[in-house]
LOGU-452857 format. One record per residue: residue number from 1; x, y, z of N, C-alpha, C in turn. Coordinates in Angstrom, 2 decimals, padded with zeros to 5 digits. Each point is the difference from the previous one (the first is absolute). Layout:
BEGIN
<doti><num>NUM</num><n_px>X</n_px><n_py>Y</n_py><n_pz>Z</n_pz><ca_px>X</ca_px><ca_py>Y</ca_py><ca_pz>Z</ca_pz><c_px>X</c_px><c_py>Y</c_py><c_pz>Z</c_pz></doti>
...
//
This chain:
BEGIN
<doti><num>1</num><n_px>004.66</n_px><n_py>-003.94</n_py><n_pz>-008.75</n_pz><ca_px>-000.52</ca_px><ca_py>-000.76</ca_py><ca_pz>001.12</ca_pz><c_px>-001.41</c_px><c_py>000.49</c_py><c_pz>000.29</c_pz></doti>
<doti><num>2</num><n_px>-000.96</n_px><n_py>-000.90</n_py><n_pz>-000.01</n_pz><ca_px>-001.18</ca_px><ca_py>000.54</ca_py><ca_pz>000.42</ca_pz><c_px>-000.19</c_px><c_py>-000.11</c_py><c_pz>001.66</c_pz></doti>
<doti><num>3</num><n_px>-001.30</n_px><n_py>000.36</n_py><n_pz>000.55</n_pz><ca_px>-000.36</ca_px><ca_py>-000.07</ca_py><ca_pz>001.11</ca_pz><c_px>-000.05</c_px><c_py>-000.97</c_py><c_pz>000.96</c_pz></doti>
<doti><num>4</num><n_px>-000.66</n_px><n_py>-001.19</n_py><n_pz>-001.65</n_pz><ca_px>000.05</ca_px><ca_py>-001.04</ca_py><ca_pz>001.11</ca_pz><c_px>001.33</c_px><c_py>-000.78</c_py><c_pz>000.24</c_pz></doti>
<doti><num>5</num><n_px>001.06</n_px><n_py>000.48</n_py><n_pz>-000.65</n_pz><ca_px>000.82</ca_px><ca_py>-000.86</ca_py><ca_pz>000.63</ca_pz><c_px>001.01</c_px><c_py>000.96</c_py><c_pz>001.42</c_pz></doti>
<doti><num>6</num><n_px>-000.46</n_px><n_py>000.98</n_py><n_pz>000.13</n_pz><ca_px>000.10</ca_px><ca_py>000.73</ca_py><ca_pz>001.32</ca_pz><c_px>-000.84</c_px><c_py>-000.67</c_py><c_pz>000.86</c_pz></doti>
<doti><num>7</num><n_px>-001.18</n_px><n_py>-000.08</n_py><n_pz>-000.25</n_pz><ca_px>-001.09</ca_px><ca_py>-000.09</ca_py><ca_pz>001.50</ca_pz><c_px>-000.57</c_px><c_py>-001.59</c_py><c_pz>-000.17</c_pz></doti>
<doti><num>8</num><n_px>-000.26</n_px><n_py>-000.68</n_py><n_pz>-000.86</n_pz><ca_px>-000.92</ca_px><ca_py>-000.81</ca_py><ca_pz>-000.17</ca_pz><c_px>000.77</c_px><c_py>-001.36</c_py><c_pz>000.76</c_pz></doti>
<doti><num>9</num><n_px>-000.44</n_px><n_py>000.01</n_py><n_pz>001.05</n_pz><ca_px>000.68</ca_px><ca_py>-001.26</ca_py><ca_pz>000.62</ca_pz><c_px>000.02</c_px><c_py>-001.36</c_py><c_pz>-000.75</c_pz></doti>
<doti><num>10</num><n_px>001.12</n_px><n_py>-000.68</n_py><n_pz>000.02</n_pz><ca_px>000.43</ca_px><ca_py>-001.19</ca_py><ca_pz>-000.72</ca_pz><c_px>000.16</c_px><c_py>000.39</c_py><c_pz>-001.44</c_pz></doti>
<doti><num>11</num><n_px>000.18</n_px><n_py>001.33</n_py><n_pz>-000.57</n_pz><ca_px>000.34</ca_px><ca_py>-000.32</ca_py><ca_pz>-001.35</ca_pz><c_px>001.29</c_px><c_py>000.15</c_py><c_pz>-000.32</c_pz></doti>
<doti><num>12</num><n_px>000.31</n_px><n_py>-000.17</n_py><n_pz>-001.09</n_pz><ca_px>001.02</ca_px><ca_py>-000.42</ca_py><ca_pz>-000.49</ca_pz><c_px>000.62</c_px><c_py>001.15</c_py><c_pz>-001.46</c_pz></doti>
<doti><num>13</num><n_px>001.12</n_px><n_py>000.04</n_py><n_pz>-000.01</n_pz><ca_px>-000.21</ca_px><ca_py>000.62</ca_py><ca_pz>-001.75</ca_pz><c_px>000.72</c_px><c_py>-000.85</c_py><c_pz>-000.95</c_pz></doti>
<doti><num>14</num><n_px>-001.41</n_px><n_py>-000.10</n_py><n_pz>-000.72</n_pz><ca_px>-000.23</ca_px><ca_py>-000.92</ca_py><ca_pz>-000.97</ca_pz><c_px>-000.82</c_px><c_py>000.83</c_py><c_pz>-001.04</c_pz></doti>
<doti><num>15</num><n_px>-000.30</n_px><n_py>-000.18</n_py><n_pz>-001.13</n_pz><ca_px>-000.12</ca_px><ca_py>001.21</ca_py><ca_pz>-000.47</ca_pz><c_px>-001.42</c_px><c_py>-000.91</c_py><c_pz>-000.84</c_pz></doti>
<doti><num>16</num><n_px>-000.32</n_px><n_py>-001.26</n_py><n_pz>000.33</n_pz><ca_px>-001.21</ca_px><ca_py>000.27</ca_py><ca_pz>-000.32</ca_pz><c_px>-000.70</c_px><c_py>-000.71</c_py><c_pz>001.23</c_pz></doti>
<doti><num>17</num><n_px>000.00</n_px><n_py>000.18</n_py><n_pz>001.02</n_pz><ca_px>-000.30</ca_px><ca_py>-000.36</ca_py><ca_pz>001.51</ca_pz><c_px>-001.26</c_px><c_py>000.71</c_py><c_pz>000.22</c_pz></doti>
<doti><num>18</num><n_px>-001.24</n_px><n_py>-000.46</n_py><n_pz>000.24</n_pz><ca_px>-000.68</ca_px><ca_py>000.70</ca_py><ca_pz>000.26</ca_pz><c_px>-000.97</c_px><c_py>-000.36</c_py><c_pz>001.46</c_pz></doti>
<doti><num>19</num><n_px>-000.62</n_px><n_py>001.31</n_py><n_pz>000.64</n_pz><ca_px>-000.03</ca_px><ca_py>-000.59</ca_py><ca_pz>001.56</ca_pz><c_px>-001.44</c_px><c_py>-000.32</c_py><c_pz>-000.24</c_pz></doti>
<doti><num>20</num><n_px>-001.08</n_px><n_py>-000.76</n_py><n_pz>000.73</n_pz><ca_px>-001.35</ca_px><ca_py>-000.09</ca_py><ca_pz>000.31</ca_pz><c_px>-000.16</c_px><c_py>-000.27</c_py><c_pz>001.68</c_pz></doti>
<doti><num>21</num><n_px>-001.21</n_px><n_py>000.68</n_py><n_pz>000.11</n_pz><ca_px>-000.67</ca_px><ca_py>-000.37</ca_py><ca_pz>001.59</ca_pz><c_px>-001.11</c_px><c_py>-000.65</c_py><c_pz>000.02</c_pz></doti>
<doti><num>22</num><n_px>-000.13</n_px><n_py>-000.98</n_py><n_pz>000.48</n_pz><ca_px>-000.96</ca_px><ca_py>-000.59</ca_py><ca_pz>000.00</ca_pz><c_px>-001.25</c_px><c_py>-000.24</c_py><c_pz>001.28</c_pz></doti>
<doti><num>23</num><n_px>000.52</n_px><n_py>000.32</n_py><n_pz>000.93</n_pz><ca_px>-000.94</ca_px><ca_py>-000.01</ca_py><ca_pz>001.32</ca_pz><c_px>-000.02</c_px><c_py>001.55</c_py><c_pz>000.74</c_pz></doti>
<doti><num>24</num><n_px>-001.00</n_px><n_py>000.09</n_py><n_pz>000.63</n_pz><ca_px>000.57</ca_px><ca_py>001.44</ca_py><ca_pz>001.09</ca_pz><c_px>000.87</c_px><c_py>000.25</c_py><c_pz>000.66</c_pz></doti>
<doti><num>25</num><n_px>000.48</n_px><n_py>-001.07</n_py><n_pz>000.41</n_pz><ca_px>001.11</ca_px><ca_py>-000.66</ca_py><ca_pz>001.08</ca_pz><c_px>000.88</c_px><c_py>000.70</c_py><c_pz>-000.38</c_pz></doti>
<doti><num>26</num><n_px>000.21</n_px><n_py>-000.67</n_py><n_pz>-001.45</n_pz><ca_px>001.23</ca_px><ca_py>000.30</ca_py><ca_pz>-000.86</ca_pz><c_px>000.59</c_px><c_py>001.21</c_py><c_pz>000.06</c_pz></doti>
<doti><num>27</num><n_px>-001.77</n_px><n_py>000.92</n_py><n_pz>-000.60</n_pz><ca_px>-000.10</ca_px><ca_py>001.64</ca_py><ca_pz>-000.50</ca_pz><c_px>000.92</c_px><c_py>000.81</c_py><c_pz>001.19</c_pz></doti>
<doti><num>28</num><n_px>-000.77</n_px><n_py>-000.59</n_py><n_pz>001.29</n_pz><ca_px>000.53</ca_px><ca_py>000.92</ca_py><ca_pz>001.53</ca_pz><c_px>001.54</c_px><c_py>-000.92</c_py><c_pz>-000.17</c_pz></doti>
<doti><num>29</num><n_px>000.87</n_px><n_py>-001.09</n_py><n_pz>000.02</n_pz><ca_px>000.77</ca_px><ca_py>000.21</ca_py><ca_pz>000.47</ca_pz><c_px>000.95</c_px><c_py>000.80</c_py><c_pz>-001.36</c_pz></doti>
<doti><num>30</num><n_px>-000.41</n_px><n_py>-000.07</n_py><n_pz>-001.43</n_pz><ca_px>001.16</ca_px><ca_py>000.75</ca_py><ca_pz>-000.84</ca_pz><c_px>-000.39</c_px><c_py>001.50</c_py><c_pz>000.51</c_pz></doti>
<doti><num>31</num><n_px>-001.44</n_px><n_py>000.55</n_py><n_pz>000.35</n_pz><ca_px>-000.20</ca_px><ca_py>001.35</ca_py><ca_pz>000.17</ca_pz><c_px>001.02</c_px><c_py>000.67</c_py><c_pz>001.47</c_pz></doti>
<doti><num>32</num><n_px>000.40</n_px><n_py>-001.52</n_py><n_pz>000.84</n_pz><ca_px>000.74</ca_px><ca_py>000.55</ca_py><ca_pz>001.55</ca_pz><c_px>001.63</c_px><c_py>000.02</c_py><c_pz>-000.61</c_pz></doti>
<doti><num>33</num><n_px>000.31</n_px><n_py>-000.85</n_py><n_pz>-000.76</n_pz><ca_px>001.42</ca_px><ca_py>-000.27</ca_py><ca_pz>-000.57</ca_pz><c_px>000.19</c_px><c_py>001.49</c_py><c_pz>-000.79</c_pz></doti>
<doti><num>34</num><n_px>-001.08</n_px><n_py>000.26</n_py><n_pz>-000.77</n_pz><ca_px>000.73</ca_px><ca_py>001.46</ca_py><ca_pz>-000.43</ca_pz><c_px>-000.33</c_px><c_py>001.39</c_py><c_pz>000.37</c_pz></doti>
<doti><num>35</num><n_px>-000.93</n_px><n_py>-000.07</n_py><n_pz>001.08</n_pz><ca_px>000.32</ca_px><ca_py>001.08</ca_py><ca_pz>001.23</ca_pz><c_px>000.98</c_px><c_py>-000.06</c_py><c_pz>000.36</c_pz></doti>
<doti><num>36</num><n_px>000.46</n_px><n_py>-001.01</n_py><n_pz>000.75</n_pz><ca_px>001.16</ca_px><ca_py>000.07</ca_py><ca_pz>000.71</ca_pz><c_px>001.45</c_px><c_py>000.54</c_py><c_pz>-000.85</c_pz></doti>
<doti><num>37</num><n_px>000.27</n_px><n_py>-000.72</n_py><n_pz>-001.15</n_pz><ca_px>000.82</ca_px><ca_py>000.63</ca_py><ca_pz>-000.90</ca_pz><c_px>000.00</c_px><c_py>001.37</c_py><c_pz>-000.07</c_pz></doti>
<doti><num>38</num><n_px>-000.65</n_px><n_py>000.65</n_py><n_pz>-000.21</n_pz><ca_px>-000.74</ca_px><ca_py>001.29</ca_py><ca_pz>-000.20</ca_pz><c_px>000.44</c_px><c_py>000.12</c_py><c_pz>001.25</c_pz></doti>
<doti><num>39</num><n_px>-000.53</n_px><n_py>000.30</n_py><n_pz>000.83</n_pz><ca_px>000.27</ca_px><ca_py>000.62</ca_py><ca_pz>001.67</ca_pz><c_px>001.51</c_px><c_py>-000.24</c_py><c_pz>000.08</c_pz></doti>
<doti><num>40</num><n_px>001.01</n_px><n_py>-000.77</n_py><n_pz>-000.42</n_pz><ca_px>000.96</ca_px><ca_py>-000.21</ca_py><ca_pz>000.47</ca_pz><c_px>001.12</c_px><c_py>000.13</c_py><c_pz>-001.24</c_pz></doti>
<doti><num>41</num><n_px>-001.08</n_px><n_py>001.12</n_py><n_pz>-001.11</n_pz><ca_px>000.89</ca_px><ca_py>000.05</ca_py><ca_pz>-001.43</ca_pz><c_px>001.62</c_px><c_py>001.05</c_py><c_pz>000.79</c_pz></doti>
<doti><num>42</num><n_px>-000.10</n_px><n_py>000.88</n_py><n_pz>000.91</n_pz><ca_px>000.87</ca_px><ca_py>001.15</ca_py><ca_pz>000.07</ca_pz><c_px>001.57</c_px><c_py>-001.35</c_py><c_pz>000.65</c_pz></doti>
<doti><num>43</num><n_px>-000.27</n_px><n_py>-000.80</n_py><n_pz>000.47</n_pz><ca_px>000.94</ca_px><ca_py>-000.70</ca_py><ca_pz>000.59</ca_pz><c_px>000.61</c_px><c_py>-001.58</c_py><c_pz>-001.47</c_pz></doti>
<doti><num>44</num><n_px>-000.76</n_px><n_py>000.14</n_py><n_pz>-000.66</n_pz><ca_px>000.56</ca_px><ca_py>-000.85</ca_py><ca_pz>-001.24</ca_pz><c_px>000.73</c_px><c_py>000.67</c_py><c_pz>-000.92</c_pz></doti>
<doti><num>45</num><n_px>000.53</n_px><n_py>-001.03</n_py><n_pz>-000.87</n_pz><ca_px>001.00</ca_px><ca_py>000.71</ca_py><ca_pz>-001.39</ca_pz><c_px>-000.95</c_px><c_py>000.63</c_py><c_pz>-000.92</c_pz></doti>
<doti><num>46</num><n_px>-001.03</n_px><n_py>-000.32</n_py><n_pz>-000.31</n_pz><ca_px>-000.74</ca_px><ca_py>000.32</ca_py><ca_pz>-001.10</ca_pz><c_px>-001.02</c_px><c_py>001.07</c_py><c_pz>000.38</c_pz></doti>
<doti><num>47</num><n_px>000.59</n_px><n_py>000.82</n_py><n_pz>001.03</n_pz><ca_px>-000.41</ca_px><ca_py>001.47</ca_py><ca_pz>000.39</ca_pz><c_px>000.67</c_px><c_py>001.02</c_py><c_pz>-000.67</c_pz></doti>
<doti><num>48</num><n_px>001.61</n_px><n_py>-000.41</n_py><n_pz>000.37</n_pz><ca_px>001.03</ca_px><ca_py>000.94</ca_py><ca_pz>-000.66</ca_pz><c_px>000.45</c_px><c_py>-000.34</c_py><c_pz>-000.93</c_pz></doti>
<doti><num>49</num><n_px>-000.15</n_px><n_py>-001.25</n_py><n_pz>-000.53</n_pz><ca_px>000.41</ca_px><ca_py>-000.45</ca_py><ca_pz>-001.37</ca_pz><c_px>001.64</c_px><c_py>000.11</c_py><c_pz>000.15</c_pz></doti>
<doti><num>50</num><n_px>000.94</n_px><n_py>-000.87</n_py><n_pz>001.00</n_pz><ca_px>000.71</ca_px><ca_py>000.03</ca_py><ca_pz>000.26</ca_pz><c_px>001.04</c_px><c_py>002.09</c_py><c_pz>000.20</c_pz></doti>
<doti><num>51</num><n_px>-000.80</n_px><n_py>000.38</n_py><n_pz>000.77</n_pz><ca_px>000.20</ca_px><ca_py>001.12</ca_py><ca_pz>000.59</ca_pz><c_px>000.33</c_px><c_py>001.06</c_py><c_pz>-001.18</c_pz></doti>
<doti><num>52</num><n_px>-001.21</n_px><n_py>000.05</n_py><n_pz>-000.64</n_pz><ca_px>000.40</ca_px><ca_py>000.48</ca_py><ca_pz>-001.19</ca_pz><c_px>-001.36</c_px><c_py>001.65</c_py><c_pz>-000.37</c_pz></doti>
<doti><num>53</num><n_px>-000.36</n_px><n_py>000.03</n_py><n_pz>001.26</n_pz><ca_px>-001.38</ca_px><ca_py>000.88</ca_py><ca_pz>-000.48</ca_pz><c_px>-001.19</c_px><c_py>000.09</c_py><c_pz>001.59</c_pz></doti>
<doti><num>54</num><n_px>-000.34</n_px><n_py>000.50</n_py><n_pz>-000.01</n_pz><ca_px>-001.06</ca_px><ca_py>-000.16</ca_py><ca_pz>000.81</ca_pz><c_px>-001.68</c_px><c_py>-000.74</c_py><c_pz>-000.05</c_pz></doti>
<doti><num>55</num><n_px>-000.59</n_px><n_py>-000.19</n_py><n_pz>000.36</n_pz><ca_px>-000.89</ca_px><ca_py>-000.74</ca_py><ca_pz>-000.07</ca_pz><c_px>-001.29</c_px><c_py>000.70</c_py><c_pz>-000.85</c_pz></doti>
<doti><num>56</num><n_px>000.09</n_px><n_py>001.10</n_py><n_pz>000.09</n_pz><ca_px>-000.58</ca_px><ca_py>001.25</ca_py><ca_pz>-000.86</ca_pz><c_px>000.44</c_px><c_py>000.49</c_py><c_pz>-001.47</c_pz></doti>
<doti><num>57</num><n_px>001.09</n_px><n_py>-000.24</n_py><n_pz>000.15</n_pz><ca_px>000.92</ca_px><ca_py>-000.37</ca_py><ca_pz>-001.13</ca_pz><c_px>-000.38</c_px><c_py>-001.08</c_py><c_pz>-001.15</c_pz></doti>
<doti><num>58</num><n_px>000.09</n_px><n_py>-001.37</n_py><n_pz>000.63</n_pz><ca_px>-000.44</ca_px><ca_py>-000.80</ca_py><ca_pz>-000.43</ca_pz><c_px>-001.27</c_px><c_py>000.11</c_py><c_pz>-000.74</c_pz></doti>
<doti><num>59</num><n_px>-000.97</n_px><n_py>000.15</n_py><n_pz>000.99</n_pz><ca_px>-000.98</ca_px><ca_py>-000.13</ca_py><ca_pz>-000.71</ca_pz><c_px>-000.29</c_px><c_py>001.30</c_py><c_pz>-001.34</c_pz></doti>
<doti><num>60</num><n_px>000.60</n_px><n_py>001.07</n_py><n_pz>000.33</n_pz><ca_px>-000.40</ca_px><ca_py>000.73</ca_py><ca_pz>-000.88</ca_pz><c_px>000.73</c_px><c_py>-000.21</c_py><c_pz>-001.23</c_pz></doti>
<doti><num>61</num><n_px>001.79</n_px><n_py>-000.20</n_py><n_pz>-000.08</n_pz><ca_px>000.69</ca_px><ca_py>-001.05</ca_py><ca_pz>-001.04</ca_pz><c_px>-000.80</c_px><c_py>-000.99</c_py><c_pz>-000.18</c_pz></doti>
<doti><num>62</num><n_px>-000.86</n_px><n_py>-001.15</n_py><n_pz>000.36</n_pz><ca_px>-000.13</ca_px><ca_py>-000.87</ca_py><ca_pz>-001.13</ca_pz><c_px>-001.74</c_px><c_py>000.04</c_py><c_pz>-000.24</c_pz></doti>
<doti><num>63</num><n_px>-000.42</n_px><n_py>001.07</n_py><n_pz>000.84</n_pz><ca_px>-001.85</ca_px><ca_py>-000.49</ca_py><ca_pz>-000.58</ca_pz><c_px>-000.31</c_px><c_py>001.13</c_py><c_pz>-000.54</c_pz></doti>
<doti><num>64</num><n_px>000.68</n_px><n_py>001.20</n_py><n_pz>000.28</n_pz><ca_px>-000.91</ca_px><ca_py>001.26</ca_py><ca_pz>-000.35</ca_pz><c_px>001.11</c_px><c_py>001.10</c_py><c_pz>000.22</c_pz></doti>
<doti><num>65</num><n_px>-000.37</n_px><n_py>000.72</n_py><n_pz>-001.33</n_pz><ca_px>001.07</ca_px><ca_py>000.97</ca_py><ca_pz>-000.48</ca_pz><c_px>-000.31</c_px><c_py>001.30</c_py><c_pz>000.36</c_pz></doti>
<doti><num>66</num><n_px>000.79</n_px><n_py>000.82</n_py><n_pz>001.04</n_pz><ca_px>-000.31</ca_px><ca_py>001.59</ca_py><ca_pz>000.72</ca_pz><c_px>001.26</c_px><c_py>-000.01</c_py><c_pz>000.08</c_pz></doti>
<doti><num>67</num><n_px>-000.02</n_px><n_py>001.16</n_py><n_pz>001.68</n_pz><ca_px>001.13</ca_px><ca_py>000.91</ca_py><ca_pz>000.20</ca_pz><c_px>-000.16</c_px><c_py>-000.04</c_py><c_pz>001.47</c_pz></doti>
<doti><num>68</num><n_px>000.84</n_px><n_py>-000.66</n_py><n_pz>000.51</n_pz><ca_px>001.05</ca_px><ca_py>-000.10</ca_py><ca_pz>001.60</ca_pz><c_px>000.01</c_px><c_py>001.41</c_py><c_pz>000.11</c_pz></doti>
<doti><num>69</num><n_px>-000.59</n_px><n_py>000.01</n_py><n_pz>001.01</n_pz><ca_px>000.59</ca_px><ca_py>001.32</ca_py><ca_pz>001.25</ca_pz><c_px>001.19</c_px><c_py>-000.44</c_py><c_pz>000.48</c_pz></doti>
<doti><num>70</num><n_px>001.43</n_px><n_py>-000.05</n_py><n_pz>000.19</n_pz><ca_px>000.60</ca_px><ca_py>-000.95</ca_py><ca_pz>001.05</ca_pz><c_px>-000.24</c_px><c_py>000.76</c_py><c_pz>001.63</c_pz></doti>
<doti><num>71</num><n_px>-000.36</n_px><n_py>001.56</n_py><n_pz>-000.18</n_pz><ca_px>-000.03</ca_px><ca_py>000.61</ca_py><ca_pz>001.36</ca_pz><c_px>-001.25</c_px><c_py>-000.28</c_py><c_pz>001.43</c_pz></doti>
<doti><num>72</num><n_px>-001.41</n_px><n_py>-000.33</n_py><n_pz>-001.28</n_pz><ca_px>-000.87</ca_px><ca_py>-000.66</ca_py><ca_pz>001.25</ca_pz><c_px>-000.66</c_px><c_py>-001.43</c_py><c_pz>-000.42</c_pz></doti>
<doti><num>73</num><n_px>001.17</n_px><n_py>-000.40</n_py><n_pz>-000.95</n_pz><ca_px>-000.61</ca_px><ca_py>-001.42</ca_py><ca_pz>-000.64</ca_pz><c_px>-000.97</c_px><c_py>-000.22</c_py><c_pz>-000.15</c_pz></doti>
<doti><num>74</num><n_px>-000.96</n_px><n_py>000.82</n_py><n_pz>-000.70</n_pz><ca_px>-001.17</ca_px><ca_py>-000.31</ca_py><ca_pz>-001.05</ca_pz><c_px>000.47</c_px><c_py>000.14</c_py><c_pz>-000.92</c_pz></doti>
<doti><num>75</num><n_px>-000.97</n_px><n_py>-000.30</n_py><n_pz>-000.99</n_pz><ca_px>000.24</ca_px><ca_py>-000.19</ca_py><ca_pz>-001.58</ca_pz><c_px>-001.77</c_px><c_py>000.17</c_py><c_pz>-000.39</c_pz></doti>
<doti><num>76</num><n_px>000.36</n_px><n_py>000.87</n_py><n_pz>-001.58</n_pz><ca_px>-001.01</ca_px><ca_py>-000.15</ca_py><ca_pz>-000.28</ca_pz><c_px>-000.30</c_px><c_py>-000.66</c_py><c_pz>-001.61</c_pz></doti>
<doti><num>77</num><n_px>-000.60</n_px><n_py>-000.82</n_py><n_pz>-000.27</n_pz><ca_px>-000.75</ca_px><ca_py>-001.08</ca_py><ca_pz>-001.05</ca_pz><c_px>-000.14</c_px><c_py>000.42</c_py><c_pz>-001.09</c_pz></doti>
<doti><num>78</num><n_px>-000.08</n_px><n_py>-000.31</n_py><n_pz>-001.26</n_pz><ca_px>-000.55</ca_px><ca_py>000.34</ca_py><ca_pz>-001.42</ca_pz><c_px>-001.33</c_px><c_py>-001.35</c_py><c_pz>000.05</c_pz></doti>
<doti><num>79</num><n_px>-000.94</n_px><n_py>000.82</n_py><n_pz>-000.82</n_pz><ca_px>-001.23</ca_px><ca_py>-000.95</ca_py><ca_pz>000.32</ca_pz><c_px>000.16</c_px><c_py>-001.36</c_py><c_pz>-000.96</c_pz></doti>
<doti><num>80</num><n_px>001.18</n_px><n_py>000.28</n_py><n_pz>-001.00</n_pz><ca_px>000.21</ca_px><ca_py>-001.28</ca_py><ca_pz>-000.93</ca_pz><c_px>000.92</c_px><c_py>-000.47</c_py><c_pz>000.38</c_pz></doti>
<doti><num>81</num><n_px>-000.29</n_px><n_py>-001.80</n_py><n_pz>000.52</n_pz><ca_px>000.65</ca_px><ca_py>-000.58</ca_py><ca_pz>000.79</ca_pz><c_px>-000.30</c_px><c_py>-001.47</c_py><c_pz>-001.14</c_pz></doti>
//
């Protein structure tokens, strides 16, 4: 699953779907649609990935490969990502 079918308002998954913006209008309202997602990721499914990890978790499972503290929940990165 990519990003945009998390945040990108009105899309769809379709797997050759692709989004365009065409006015400013546009830019500000997809740029307010995925703030808000974002601001309101800790209260959706696709925070915990059906309560399966933490949100720190997540990201470090699927973008970038280190090592969980679980005691003050940092983590730290390998620079090859």
């Amino acid at each position: 699953v990519a990003f945009k079918h998390l945040f990108l308002k009105g899309s769809e998954d379709v797997a050759n779907d692709t989004q365009a913006i065409y006015t400013r209008r546009d830019l500000l309202e997809h740029l307010a649609f995925i703030l808000e997602k974002v601001a309101q990721g800790h209260q959706s499914g696709w925070g915990h990935q059906a309560g399966g990890g933490t949100r720190l978790w997540l990201c470090q499972h699927f973008f970038c490969r280190g090592y969980i503290n679980p005691s003050n929940n940092t983590f730290d990165t390998f620079n090859n990502i």
